[in-house]
C-alpha positions as CSV (number, residue, x, y, z in Angstrom):
1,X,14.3,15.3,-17.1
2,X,12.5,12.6,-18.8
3,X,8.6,11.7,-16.9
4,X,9.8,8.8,-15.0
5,X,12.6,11.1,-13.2
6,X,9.4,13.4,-12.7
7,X,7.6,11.5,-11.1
8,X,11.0,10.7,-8.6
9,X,11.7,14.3,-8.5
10,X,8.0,14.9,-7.4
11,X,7.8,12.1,-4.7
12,X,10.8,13.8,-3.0
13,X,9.6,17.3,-3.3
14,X,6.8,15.9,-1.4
15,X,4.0,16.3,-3.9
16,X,1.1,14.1,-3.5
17,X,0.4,11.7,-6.3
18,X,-2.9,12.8,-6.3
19,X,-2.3,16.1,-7.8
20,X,-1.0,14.7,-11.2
21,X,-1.4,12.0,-13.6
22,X,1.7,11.1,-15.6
23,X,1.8,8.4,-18.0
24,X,3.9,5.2,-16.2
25,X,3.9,6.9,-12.7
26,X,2.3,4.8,-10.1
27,X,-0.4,6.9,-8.0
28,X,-3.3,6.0,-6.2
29,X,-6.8,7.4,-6.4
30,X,-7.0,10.7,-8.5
31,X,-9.4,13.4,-7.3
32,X,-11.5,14.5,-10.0
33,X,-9.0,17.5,-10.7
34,X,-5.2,17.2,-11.4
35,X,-2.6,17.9,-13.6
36,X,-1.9,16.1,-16.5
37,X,1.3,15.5,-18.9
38,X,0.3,13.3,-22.3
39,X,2.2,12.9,-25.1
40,X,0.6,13.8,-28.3
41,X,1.6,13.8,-32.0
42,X,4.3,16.2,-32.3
43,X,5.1,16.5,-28.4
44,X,3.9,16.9,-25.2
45,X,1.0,18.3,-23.2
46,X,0.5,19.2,-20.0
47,X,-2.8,20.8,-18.5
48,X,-5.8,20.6,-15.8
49,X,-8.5,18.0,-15.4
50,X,-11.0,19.3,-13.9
51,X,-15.2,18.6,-13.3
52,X,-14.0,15.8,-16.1
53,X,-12.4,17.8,-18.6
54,X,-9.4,18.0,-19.9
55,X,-8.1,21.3,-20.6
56,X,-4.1,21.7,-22.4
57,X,-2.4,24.7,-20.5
58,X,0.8,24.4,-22.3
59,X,2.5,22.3,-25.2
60,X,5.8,21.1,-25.9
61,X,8.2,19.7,-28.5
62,X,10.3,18.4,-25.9
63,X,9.4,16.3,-22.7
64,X,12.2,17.5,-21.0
65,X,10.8,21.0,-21.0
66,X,7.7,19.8,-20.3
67,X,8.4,18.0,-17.5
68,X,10.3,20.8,-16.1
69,X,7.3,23.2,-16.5
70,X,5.0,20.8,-15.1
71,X,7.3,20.5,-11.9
72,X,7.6,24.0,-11.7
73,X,4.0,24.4,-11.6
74,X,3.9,21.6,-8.7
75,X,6.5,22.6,-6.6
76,X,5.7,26.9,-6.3
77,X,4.3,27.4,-2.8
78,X,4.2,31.1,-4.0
79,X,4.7,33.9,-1.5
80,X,4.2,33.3,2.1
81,X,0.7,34.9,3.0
82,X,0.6,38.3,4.6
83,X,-1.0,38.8,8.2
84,X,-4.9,39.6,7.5
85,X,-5.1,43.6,7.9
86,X,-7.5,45.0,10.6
87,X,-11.0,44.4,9.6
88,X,-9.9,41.1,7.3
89,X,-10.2,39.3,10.4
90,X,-13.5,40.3,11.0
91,X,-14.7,39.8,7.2
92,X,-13.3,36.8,7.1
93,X,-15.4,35.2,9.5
94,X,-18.7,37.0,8.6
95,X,-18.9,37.3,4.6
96,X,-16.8,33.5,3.9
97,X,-19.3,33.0,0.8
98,X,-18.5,36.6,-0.3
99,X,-14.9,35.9,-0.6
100,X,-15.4,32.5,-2.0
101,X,-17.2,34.1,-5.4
102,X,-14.3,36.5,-5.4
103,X,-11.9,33.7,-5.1
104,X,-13.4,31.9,-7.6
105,X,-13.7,35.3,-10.0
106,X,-9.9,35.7,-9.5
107,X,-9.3,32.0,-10.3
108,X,-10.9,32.2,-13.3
109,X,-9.3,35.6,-14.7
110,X,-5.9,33.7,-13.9
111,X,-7.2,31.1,-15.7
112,X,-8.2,32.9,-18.6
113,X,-4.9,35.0,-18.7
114,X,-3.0,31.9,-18.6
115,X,-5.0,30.1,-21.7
116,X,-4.5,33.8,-23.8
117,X,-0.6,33.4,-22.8
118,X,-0.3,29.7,-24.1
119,X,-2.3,31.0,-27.4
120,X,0.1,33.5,-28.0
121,X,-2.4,36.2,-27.5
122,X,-2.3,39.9,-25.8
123,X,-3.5,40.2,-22.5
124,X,-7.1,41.6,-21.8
125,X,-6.7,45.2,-21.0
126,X,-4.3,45.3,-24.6
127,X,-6.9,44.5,-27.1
């Protein structure tokens, strides 16, 4: 899959252009953070923008692979969510900024994990 048959693949999947920027497919306004695939010297990089900057999650020799990854990435829904447990209901509507920050903690642990894994290096806990 070359970008261009990305960026069809993504319009019938249903993705909104808005969540990637791919060089020579047509989207209209980008939100501040998005996905990216560049080529660079050597291959291809795809990663996040985000509060305006750029940030490579992955690289790749090949687009084809990099497209691929990038649609991947685009296309998991993940797992369906679970019914809230007795009591989540309740927290839910009383501690919402509590569970933000711990949203955002987790996010960024993912993130984190996810740069170590594209450098080739062990996880956390294996250092």
């Amino acid at each position: 899959m070359d970008r261009y048959q990305l960026c069809e693949a993504l319009k019938a999947a249903g993705v909104p252009a808005a969540y990637y920027e791919i060089p020579g497919c047509p989207g209209g306004h980008r939100p501040t953070d998005r996905y990216y695939l560049e080529q660079r010297e050597g291959g291809w990089a795809v990663g996040v923008h985000e509060r305006g900057r750029r940030e490579v999650l992955e690289t790749f020799v090949d687009e084809s692979l990099a497209c691929g990854w990038l649609y991947d990435r685009l296309t998991d829904e993940g797992p369906p969510p679970s019914p809230p447990a007795p009591g989540e209901l309740d927290e839910l509507l009383h501690d919402s900024e509590g569970i933000q920050r711990r949203a955002r903690e987790d996010l960024e642990r993912a993130l984190a994990e996810a740069r170590r894994k594209a450098r080739g290096e062990p996880p956390a806990g294996d250092r």
